[in-house]
N, C-alpha and C positions, 0 to 999 in steps of 0.2 A: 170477325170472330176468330179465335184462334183455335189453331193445329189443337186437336186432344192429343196427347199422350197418355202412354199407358198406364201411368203412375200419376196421374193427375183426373180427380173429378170433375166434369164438367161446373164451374159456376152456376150459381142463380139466376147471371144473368144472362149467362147464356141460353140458361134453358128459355127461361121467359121468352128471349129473343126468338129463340127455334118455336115456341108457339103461338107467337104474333106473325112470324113467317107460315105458319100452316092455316094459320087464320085467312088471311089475306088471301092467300094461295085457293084453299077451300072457296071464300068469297066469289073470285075471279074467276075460277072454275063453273059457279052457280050462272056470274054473269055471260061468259059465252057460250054457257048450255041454253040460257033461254035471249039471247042477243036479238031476237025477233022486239023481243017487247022493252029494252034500253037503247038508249043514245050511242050513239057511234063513239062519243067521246067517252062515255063509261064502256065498253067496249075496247078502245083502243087502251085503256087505262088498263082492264082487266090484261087483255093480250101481251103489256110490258109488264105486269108485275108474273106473267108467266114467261112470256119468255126470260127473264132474270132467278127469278125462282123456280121452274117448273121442275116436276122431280125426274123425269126420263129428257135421254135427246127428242124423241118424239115429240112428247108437249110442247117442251120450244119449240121447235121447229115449227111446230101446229100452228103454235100463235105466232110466229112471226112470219108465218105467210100467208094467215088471217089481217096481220097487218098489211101487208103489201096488197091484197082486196080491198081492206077500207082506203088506204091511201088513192087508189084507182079509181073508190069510186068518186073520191072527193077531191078533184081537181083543183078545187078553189084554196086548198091547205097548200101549197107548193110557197113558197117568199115569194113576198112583194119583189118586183124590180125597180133598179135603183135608180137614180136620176139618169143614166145613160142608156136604160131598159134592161139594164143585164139584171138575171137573178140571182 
C-alpha cells in the first residue's frame, strides 16, 4: 500500500484493501477468543494474520507468543531430518 500524502485521496483500492484487512483481522480475533472450540491450525492461522496485522504492539506480541505455545505444544511440527539425521 502506499505512503498517503496530504494532497492525495486514498484510492478505491486501497480502501477496499484496508477493509478486507479489518475483515480478517476482526475474523482472527473471533477465532482466538473462542480457540477452545478450533483446530490448532485455524488458530495458528488466526495468530499470523495478527501478528502481521494486529492494530497495537500488544496484539502482536499476544499472538506471537500464543504462537510459541502452540508450537510447544506440538512437537511433531518441527522438520523432518535429513538423510544424516540433522534437522
Amino acid at each position: 500500500m502506499s505512503i498517503p500524502l496530504p494532497f492525495l485521496k486514498p484510492s478505491a483500492r486501497d480502501r477496499i484493501r484496508q477493509e478486507w484487512i479489518e475483515e480478517r483481522r476482526r475474523e482472527a480475533r473471533m477465532v482466538v477468543a473462542d480457540m477452545v472450540h478450533h483446530s490448532d491450525y485455524l488458530v495458528r492461522l488466526a495468530c499470523n494474520v495478527l501478528v502481521q496485522h494486529g492494530e497495537t504492539p500488544e496484539e502482536r506480541e499476544d499472538a506471537r507468543i500464543l504462537l510459541v505455545i502452540l508450537d510447544a505444544k506440538t512437537p511433531g511440527r518441527l522438520p523432518a531430518p535429513d538423510r544424516e539425521g540433522r534437522s
